[in-house]
N, C-alpha and C positions, 0 to 999 in steps of 0.2 A: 504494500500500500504506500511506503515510504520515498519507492523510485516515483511510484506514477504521479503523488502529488507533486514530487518536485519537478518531473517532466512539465506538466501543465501549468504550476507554477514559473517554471521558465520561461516558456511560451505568455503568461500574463505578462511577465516583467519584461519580454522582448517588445511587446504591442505596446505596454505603456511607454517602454524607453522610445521607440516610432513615433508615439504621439506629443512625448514630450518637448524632442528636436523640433516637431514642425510646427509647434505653437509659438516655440520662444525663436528658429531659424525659419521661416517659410519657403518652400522653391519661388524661383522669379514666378509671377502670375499673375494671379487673382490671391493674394495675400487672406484675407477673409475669409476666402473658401478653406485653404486650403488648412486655417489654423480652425477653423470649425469640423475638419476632419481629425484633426490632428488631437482636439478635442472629446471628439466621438471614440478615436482610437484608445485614448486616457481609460477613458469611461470604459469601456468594452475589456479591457484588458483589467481594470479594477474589480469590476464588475465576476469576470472569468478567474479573477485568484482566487477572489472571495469565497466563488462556488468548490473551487480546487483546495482550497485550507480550510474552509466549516465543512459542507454537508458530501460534499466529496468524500473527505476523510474518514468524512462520518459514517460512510456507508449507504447514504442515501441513497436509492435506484435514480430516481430524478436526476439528481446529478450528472450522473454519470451517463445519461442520455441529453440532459442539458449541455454536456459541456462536446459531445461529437459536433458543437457548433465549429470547435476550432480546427479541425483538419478540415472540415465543408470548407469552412474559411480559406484556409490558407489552399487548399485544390484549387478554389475558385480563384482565386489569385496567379497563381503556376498557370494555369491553364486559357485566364482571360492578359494573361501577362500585364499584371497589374502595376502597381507602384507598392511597397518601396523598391528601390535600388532598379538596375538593368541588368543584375546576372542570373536574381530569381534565387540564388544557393538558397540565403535564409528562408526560403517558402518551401522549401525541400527539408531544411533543418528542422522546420517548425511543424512541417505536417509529419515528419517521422517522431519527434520529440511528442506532440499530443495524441500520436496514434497511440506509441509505447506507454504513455501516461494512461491512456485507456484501457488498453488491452492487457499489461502487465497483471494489474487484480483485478481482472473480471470476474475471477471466481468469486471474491470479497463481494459482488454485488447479486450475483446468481446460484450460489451455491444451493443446495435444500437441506444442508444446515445450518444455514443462518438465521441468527433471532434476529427480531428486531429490533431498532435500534429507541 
């Protein structure tokens, strides 16, 4: 349980470090936009540790169906060849690093010997 929160846990603290550059540096643009994404990124990534350090941890099933938000995410990303960066590497790091965060204790969520929490 202790790899996978920290997997998803990294993956939080990678989107908020993302969000935070581009609040306080902006790419040349639309400045505005681009710090209201950057914004949204903060939030998503606070939002997504949050779930990975309480009820994650917790054993919650929710969770851990809430949180396959973050490899959706980052495929979508790879695949729409998104922003951040031009090489794409960290959307590769990041959708293996939350697959592994998920999949590592999936038993901890499905076992039929688990009580509840």
């Amino acid at each position: 349980m202790r790899s996978g929160v920290a997997c998803l846990a990294a993956v939080s603290l990678g989107i908020i470090g993302f969000g935070v550059v581009v609040v306080i540096a902006p790419p040349s643009g639309d400045a505005l936009l681009y710090r209201a994404d950057g914004l949204a990124s903060i939030g998503l990534g606070f939002f997504g540790g949050l779930l990975a350090v309480m009820p994650f941890r917790g054993r919650e099933r929710w969770a851990w169906f809430a949180l396959w938000f973050y490899p959706v995410f980052w495929v979508a990303h790879l695949v729409g060849q998104l922003p951040p960066g031009k090489d794409h590497i960290h959307q590769v790091v990041f959708i293996v690093l939350s697959l592994a965060g998920l999949l590592v204790p999936v038993r901890e969520f499905f076992s039929t010997a688990r009580t509840p929490a």
